[in-house]
Backbone of each chain as nested JSON, in Angstrom:
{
  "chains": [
    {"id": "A", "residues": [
      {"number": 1, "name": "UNK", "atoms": {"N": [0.851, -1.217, 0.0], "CA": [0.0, 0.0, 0.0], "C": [0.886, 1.266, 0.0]}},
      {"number": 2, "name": "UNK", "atoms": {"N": [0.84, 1.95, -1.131], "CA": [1.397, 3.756, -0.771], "C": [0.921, 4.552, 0.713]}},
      {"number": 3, "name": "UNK", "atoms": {"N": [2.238, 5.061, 0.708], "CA": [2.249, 5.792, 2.23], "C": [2.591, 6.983, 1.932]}},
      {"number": 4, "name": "UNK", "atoms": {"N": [2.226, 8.105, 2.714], "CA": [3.044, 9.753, 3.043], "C": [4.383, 9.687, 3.542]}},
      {"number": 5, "name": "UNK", "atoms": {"N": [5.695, 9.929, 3.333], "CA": [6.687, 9.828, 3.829], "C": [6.607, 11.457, 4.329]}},
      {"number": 6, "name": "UNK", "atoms": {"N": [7.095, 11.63, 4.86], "CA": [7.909, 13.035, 5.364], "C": [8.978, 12.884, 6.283]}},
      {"number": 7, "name": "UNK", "atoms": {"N": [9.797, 13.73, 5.61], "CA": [11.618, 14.142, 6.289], "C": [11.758, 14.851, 6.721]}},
      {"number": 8, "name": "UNK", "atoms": {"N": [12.159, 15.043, 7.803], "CA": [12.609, 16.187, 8.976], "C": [14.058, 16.218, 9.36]}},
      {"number": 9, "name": "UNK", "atoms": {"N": [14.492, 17.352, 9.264], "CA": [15.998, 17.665, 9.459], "C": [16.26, 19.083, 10.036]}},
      {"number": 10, "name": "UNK", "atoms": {"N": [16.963, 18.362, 11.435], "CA": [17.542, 19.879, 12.067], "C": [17.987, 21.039, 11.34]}},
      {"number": 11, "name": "UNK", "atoms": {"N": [17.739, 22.541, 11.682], "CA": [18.108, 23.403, 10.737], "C": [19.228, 23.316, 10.407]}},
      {"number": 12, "name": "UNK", "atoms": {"N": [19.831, 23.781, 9.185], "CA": [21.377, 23.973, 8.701], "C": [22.613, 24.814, 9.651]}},
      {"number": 13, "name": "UNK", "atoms": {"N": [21.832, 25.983, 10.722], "CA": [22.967, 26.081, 11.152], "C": [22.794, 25.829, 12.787]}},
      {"number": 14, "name": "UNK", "atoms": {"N": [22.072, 24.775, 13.118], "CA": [21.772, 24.713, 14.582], "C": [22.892, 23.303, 14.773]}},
      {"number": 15, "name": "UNK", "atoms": {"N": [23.215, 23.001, 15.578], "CA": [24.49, 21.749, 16.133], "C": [23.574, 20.854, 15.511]}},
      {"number": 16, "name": "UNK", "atoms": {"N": [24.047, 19.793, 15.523], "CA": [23.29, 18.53, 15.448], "C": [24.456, 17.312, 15.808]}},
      {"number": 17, "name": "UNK", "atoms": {"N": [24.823, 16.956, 17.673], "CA": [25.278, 16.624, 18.533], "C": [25.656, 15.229, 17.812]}},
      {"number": 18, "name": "UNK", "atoms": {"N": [24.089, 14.327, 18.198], "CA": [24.401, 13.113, 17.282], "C": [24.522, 13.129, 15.673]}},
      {"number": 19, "name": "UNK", "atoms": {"N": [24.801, 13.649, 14.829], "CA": [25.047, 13.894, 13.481], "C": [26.857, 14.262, 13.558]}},
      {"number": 20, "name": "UNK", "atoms": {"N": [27.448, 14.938, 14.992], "CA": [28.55, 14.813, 15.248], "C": [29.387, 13.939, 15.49]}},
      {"number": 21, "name": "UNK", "atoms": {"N": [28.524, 13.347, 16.437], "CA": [29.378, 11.916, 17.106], "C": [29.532, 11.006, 16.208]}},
      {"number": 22, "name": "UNK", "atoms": {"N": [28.139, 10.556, 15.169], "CA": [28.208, 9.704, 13.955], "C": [29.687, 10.266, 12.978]}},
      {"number": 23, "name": "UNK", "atoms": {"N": [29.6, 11.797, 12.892], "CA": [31.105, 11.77, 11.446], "C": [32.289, 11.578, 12.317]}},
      {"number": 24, "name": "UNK", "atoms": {"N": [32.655, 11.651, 13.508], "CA": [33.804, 11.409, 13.845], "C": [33.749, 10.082, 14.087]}},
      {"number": 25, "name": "UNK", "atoms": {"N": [33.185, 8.993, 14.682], "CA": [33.304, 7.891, 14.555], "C": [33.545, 6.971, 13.17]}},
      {"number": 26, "name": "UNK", "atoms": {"N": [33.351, 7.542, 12.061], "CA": [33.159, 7.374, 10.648], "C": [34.959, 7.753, 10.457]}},
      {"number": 27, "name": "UNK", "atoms": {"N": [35.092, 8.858, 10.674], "CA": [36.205, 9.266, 10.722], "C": [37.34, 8.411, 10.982]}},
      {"number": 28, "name": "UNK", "atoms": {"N": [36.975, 7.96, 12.712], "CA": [37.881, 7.092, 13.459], "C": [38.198, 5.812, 12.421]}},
      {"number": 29, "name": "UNK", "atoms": {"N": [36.844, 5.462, 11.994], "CA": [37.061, 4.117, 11.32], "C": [37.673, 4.19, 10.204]}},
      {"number": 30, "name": "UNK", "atoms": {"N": [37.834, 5.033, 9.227], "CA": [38.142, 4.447, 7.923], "C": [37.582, 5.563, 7.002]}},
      {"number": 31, "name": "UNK", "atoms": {"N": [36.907, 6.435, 6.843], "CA": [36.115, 7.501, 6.373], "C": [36.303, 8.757, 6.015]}},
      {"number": 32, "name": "UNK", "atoms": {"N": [37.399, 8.93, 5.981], "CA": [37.865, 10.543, 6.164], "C": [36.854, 11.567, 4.93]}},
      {"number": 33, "name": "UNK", "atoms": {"N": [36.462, 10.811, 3.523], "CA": [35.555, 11.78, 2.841], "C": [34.359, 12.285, 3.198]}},
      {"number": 34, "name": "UNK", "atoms": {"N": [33.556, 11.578, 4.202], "CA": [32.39, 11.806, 4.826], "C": [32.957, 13.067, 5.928]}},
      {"number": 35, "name": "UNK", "atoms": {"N": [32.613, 14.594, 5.846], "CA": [32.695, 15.828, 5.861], "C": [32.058, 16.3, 7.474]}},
      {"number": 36, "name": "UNK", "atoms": {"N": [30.401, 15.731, 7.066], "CA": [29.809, 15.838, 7.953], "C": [28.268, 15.171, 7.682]}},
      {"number": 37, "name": "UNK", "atoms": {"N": [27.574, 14.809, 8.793], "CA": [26.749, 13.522, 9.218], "C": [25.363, 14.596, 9.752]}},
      {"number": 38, "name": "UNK", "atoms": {"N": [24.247, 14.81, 9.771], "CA": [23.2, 14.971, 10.133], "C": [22.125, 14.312, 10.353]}},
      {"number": 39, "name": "UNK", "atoms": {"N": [21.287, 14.195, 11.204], "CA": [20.581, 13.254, 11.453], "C": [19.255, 13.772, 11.713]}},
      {"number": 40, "name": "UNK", "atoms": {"N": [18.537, 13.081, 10.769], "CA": [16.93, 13.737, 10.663], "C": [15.75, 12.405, 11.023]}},
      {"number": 41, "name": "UNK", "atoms": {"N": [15.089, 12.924, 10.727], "CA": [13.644, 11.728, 11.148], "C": [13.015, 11.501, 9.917]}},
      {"number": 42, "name": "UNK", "atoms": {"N": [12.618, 10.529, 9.856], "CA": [11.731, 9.541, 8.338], "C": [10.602, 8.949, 8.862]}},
      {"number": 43, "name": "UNK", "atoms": {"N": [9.546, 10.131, 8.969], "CA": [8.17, 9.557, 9.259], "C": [7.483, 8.791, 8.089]}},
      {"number": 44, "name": "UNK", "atoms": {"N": [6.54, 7.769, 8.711], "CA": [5.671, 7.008, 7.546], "C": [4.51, 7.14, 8.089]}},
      {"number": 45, "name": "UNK", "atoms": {"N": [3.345, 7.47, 6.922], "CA": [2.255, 7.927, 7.486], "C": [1.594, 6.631, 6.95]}},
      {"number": 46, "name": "UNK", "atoms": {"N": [0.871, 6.095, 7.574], "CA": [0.34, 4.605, 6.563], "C": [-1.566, 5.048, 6.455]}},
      {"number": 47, "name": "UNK", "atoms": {"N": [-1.967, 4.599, 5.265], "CA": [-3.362, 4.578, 5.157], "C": [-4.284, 3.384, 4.895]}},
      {"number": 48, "name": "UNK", "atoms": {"N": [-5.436, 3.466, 4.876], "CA": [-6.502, 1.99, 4.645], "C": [-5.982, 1.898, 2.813]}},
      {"number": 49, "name": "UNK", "atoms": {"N": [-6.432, 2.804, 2.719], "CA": [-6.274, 3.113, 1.186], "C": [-5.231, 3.996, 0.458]}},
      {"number": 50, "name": "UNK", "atoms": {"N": [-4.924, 3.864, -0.514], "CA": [-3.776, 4.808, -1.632], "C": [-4.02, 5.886, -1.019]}},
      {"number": 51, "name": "UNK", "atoms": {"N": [-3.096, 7.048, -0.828], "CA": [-3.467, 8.347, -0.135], "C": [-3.799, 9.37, -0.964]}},
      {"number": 52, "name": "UNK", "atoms": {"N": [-4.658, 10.245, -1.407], "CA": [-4.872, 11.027, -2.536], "C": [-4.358, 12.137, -2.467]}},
      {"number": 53, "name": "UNK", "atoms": {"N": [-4.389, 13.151, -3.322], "CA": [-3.664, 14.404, -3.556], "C": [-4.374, 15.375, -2.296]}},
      {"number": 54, "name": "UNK", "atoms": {"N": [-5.59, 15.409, -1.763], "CA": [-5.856, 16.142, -0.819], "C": [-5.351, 15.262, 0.649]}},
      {"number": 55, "name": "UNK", "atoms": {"N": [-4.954, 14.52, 0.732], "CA": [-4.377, 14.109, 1.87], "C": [-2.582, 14.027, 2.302]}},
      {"number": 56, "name": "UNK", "atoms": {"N": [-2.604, 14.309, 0.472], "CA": [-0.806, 14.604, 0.698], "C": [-0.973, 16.212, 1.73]}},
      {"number": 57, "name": "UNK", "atoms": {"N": [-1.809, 16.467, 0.552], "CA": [-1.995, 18.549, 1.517], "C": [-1.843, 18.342, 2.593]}},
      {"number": 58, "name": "UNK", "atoms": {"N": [-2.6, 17.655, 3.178], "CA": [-2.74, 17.311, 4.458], "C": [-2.129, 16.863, 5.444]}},
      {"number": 59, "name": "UNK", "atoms": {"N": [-1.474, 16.232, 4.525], "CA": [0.597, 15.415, 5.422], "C": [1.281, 16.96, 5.961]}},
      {"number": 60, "name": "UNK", "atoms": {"N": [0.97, 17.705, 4.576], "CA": [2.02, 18.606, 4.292], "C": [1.666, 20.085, 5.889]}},
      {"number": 61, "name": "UNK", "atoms": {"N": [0.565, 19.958, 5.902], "CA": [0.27, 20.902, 6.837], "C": [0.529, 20.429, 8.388]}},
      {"number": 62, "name": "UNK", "atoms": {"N": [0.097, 18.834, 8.625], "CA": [0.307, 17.775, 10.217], "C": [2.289, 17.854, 9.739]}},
      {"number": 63, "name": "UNK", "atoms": {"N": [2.839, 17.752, 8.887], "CA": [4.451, 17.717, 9.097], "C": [4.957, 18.99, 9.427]}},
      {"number": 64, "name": "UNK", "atoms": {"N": [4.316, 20.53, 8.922], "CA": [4.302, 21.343, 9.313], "C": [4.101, 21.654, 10.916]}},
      {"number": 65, "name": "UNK", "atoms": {"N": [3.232, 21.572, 11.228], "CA": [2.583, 21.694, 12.369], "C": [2.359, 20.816, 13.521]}},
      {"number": 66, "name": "UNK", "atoms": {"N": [2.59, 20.018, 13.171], "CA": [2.606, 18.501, 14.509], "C": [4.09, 17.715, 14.309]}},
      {"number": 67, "name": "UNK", "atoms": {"N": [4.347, 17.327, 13.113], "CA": [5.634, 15.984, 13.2], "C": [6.653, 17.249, 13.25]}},
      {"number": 68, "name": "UNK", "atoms": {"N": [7.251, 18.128, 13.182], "CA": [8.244, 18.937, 13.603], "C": [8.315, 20.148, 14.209]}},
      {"number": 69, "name": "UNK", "atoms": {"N": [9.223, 20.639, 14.736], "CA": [9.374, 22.001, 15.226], "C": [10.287, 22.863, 14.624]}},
      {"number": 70, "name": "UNK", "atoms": {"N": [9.191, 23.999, 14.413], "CA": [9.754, 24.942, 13.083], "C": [10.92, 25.464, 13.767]}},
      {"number": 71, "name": "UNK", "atoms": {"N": [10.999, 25.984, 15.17], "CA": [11.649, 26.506, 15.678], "C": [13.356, 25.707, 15.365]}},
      {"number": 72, "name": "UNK", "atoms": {"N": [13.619, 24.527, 15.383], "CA": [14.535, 23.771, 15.093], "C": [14.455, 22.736, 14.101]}},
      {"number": 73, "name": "UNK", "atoms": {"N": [13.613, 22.7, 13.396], "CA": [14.014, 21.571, 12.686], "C": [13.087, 22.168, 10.99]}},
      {"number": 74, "name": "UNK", "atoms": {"N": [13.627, 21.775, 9.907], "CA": [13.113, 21.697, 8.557], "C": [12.203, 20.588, 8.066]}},
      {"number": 75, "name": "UNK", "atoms": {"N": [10.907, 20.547, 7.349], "CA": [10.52, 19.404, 7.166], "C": [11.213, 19.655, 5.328]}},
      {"number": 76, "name": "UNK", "atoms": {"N": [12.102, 18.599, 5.039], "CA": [12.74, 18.75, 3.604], "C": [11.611, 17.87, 2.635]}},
      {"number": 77, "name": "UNK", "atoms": {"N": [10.809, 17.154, 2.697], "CA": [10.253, 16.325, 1.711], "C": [8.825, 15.821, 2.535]}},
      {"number": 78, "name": "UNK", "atoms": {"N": [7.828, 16.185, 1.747], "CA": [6.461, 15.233, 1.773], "C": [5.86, 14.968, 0.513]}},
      {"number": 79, "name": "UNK", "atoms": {"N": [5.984, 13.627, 0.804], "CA": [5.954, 12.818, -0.991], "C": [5.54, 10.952, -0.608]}},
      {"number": 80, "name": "UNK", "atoms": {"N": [4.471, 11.311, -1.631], "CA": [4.031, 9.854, -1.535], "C": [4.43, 8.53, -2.263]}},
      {"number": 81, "name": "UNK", "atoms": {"N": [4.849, 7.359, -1.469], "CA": [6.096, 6.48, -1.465], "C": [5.626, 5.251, -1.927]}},
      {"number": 82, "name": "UNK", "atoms": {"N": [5.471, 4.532, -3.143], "CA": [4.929, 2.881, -3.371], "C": [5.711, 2.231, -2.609]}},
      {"number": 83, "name": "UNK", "atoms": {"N": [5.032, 1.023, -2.351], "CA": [5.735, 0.006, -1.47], "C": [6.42, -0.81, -2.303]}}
    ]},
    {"id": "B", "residues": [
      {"number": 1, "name": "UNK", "atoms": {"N": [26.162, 21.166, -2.336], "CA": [26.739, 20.309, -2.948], "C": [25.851, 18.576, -2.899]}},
      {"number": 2, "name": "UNK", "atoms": {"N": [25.911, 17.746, -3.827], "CA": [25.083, 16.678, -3.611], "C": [25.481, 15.794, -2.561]}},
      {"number": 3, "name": "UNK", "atoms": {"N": [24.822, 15.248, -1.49], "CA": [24.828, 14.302, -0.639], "C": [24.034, 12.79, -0.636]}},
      {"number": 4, "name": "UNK", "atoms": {"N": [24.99, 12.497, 0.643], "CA": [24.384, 10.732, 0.355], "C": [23.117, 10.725, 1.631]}},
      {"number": 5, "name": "UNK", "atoms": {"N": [21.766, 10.193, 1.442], "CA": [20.732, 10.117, 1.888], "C": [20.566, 8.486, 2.489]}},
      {"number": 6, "name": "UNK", "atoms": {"N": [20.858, 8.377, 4.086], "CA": [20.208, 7.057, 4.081], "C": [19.294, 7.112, 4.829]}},
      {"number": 7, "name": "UNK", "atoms": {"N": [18.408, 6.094, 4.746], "CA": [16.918, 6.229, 5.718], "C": [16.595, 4.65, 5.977]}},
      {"number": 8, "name": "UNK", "atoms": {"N": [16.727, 4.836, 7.43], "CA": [16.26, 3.771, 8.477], "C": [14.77, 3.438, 9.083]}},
      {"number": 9, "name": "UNK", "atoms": {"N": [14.179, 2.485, 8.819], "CA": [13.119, 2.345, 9.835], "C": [12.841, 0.971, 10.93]}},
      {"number": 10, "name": "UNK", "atoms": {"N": [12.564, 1.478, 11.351], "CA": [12.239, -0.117, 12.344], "C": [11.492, -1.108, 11.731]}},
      {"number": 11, "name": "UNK", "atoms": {"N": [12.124, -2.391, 11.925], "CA": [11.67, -3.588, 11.161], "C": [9.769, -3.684, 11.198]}},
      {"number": 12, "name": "UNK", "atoms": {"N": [9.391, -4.284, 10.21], "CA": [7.731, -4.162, 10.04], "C": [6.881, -4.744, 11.123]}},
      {"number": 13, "name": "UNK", "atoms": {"N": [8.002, -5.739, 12.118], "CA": [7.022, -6.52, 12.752], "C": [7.412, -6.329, 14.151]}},
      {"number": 14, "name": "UNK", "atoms": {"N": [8.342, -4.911, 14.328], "CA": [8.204, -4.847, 15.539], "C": [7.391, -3.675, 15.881]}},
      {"number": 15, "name": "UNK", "atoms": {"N": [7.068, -3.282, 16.943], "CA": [6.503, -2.201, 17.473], "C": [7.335, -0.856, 17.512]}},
      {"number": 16, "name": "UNK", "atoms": {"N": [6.203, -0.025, 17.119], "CA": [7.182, 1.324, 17.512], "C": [6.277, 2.294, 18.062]}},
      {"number": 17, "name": "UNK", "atoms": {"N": [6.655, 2.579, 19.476], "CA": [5.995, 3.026, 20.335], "C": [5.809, 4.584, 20.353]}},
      {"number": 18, "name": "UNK", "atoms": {"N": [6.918, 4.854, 19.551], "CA": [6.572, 6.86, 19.251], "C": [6.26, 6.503, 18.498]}},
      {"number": 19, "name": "UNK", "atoms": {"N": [5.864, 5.944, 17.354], "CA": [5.466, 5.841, 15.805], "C": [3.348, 5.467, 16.066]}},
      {"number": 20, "name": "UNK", "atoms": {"N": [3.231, 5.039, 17.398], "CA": [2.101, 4.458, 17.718], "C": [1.4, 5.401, 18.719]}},
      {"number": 21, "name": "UNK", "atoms": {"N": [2.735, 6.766, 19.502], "CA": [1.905, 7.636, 20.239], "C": [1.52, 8.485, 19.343]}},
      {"number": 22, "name": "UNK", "atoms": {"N": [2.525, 8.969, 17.974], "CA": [1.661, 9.826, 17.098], "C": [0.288, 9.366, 16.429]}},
      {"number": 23, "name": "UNK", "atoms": {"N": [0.325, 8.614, 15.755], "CA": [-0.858, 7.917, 15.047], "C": [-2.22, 8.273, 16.24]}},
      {"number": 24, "name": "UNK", "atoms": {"N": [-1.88, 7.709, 17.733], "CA": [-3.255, 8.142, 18.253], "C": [-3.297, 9.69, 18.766]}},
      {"number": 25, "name": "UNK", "atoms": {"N": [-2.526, 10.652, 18.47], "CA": [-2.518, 11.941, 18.491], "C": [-3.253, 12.651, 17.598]}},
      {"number": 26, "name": "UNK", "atoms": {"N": [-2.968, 11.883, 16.191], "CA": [-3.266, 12.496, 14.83], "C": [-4.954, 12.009, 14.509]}},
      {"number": 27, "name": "UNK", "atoms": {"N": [-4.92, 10.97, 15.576], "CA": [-6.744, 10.447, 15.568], "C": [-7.389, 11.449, 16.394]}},
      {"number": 28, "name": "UNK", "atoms": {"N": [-6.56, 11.656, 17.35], "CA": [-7.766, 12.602, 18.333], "C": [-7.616, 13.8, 17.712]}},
      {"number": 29, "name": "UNK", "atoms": {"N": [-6.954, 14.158, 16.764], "CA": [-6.76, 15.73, 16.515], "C": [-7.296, 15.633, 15.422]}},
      {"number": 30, "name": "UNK", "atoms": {"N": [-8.204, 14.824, 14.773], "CA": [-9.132, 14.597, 13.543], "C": [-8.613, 14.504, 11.929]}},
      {"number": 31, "name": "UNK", "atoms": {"N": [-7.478, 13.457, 12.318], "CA": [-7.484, 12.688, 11.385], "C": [-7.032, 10.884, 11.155]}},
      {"number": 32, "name": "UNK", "atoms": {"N": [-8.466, 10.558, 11.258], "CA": [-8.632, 9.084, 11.171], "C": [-7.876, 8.617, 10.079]}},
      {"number": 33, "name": "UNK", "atoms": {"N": [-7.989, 8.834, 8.707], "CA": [-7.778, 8.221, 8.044], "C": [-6.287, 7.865, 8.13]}},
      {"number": 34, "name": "UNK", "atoms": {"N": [-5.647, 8.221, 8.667], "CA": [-4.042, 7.546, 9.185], "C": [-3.98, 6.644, 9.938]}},
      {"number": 35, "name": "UNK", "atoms": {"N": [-3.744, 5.42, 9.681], "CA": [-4.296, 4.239, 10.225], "C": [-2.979, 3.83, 10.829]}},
      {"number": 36, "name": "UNK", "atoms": {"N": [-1.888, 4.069, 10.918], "CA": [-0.619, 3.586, 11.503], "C": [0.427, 5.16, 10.948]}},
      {"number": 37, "name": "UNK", "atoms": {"N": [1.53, 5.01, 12.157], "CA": [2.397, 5.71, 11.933], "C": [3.656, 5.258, 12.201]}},
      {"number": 38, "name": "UNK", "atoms": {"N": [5.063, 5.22, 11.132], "CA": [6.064, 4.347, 11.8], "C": [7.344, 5.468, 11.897]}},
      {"number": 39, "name": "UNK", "atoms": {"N": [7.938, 5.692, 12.702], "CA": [9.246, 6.668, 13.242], "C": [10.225, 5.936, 12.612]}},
      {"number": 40, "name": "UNK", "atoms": {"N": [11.164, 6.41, 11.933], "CA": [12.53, 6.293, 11.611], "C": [13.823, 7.14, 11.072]}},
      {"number": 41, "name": "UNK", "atoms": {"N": [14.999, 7.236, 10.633], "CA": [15.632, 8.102, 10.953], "C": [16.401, 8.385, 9.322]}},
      {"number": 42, "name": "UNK", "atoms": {"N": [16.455, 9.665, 9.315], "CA": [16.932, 9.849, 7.982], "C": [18.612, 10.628, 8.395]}},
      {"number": 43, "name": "UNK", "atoms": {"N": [19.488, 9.759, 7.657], "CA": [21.002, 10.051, 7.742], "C": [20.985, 11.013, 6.633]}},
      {"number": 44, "name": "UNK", "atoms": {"N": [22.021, 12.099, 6.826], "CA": [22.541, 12.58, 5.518], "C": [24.584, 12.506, 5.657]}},
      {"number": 45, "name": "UNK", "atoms": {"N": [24.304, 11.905, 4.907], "CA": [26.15, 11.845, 4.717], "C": [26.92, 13.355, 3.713]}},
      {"number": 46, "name": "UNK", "atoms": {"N": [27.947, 13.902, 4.48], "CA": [28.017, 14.934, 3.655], "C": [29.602, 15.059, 3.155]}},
      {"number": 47, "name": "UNK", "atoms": {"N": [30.052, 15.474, 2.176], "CA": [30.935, 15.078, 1.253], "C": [31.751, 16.684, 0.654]}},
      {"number": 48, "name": "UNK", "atoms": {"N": [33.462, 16.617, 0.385], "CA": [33.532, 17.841, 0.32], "C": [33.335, 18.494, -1.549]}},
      {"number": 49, "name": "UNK", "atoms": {"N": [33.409, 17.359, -1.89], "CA": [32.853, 16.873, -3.5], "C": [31.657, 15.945, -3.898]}},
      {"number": 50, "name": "UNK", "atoms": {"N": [31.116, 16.126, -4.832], "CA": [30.429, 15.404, -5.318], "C": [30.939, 13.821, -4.801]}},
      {"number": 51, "name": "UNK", "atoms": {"N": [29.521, 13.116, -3.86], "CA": [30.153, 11.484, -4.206], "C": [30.008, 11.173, -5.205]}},
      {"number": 52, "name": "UNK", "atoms": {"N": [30.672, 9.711, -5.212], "CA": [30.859, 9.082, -6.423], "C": [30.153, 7.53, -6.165]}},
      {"number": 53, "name": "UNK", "atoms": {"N": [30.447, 6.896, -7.462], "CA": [29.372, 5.429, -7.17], "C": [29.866, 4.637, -6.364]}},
      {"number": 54, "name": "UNK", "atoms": {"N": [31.435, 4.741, -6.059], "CA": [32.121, 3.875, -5.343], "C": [31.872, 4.568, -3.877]}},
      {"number": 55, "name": "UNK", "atoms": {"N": [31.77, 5.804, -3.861], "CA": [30.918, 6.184, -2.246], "C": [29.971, 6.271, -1.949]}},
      {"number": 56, "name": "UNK", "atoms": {"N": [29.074, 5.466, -2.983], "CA": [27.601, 5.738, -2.418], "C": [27.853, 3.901, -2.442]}},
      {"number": 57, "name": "UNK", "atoms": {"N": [28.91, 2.954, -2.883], "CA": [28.727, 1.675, -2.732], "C": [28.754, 1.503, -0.833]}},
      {"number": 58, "name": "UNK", "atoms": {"N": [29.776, 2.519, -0.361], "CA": [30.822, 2.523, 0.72], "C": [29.82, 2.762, 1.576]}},
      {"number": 59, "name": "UNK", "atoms": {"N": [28.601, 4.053, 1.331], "CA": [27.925, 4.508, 1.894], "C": [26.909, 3.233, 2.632]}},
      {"number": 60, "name": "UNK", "atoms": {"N": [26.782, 2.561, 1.363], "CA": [25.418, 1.249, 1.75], "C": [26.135, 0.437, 2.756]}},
      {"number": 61, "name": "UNK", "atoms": {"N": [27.556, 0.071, 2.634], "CA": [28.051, -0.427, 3.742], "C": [27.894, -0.251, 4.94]}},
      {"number": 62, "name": "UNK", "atoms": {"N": [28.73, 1.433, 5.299], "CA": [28.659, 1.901, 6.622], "C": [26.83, 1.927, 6.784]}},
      {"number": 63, "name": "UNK", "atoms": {"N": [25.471, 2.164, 6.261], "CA": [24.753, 2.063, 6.406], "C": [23.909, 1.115, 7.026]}},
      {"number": 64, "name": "UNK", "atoms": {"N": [24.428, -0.33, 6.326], "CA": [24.127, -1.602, 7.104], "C": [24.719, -2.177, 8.339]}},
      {"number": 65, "name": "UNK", "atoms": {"N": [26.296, -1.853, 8.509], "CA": [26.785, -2.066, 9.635], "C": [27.162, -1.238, 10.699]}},
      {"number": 66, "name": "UNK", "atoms": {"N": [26.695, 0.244, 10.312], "CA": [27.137, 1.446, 11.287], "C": [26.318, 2.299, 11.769]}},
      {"number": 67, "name": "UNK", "atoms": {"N": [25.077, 2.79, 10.436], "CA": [23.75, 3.12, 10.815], "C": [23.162, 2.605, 11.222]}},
      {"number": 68, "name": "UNK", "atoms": {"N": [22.666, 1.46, 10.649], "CA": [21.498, 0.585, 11.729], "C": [22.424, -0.42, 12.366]}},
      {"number": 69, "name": "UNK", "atoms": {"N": [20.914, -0.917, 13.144], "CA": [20.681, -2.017, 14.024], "C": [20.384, -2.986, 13.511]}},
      {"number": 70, "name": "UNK", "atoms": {"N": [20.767, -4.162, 12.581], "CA": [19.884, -5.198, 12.001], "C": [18.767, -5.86, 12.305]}},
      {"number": 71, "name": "UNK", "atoms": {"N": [19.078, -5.935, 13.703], "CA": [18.347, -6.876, 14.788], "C": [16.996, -5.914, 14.645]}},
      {"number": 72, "name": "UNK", "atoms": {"N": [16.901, -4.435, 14.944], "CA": [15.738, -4.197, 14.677], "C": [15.0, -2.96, 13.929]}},
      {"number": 73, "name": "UNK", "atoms": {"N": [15.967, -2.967, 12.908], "CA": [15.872, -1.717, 11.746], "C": [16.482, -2.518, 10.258]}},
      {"number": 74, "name": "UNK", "atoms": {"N": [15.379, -1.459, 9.79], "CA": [15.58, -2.221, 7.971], "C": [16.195, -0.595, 7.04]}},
      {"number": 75, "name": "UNK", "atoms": {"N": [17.402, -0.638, 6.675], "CA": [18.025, 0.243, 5.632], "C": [17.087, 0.1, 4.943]}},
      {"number": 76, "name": "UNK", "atoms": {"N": [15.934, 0.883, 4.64], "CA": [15.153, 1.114, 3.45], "C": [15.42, 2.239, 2.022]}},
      {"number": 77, "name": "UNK", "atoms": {"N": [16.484, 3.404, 2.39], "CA": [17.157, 3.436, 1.088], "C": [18.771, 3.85, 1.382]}},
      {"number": 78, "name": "UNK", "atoms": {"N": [19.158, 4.15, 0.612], "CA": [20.582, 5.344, 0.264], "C": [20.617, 5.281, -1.259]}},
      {"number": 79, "name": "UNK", "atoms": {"N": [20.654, 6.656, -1.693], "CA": [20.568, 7.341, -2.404], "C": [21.697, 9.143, -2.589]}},
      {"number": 80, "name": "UNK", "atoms": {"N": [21.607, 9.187, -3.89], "CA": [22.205, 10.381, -3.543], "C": [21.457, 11.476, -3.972]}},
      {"number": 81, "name": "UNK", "atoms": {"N": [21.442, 12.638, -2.623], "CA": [20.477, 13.76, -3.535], "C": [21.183, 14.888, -3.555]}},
      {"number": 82, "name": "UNK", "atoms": {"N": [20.719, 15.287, -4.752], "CA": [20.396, 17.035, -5.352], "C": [20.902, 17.94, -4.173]}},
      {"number": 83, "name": "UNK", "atoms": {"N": [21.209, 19.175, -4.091], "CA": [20.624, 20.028, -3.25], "C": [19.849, 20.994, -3.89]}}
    ]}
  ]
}
């Protein structure tokens, strides 16, 4: 069944602590081209049925407004995903 | 500059308990038709050049054995995106 995905990612210039600890450990190991590491959230919205174009809207406004905080975080993508 | 995108979710048959407090949030706040919600985590790998195919091979690696958890997360993509 198709789902709503939406991506959430800390703003570009706020820390992102664990997105730190991940590139230096990368680093430690073997990695030196990997720069830097950020770490965001990959919500799945699941439905009974295929989700239609007024319910993507609808992702788009609950990812806005409920799955993140504008204050810190970006929602980068709401887009509907075949299984 | 383009980056490497990986995205994690928790395996299908286990539970996910923030993925299950939103879903009944998004019911009481009037919208039913979201019948499940699943939490997972979107990596961005960042690069001081364009990757290449042999670092987005490298990428799927560290992805399976460094990003996730096997035991109870499924690498569902890596990819490289746009900015």
């Amino acid at each position: 069944m198709p789902k709503i995905v939406v991506q959430v990612m800390p703003k570009q210039d706020l820390l992102d602590p664990q997105g730190k600890a991940v590139a230096k450990a990368l680093e430690r190991s073997g990695h030196p081209a990997i720069t830097a590491v950020r770490i965001g959230k990959r919500i799945e919205l699941h439905y009974a049925t295929a989700p239609t174009d007024a319910q993507l809207a609808e992702a788009k406004k609950i990812a806005e407004g409920f799955l993140s905080n504008g204050v810190i975080e970006d929602v980068v993508e709401v887009s509907i995903e075949q299984d």
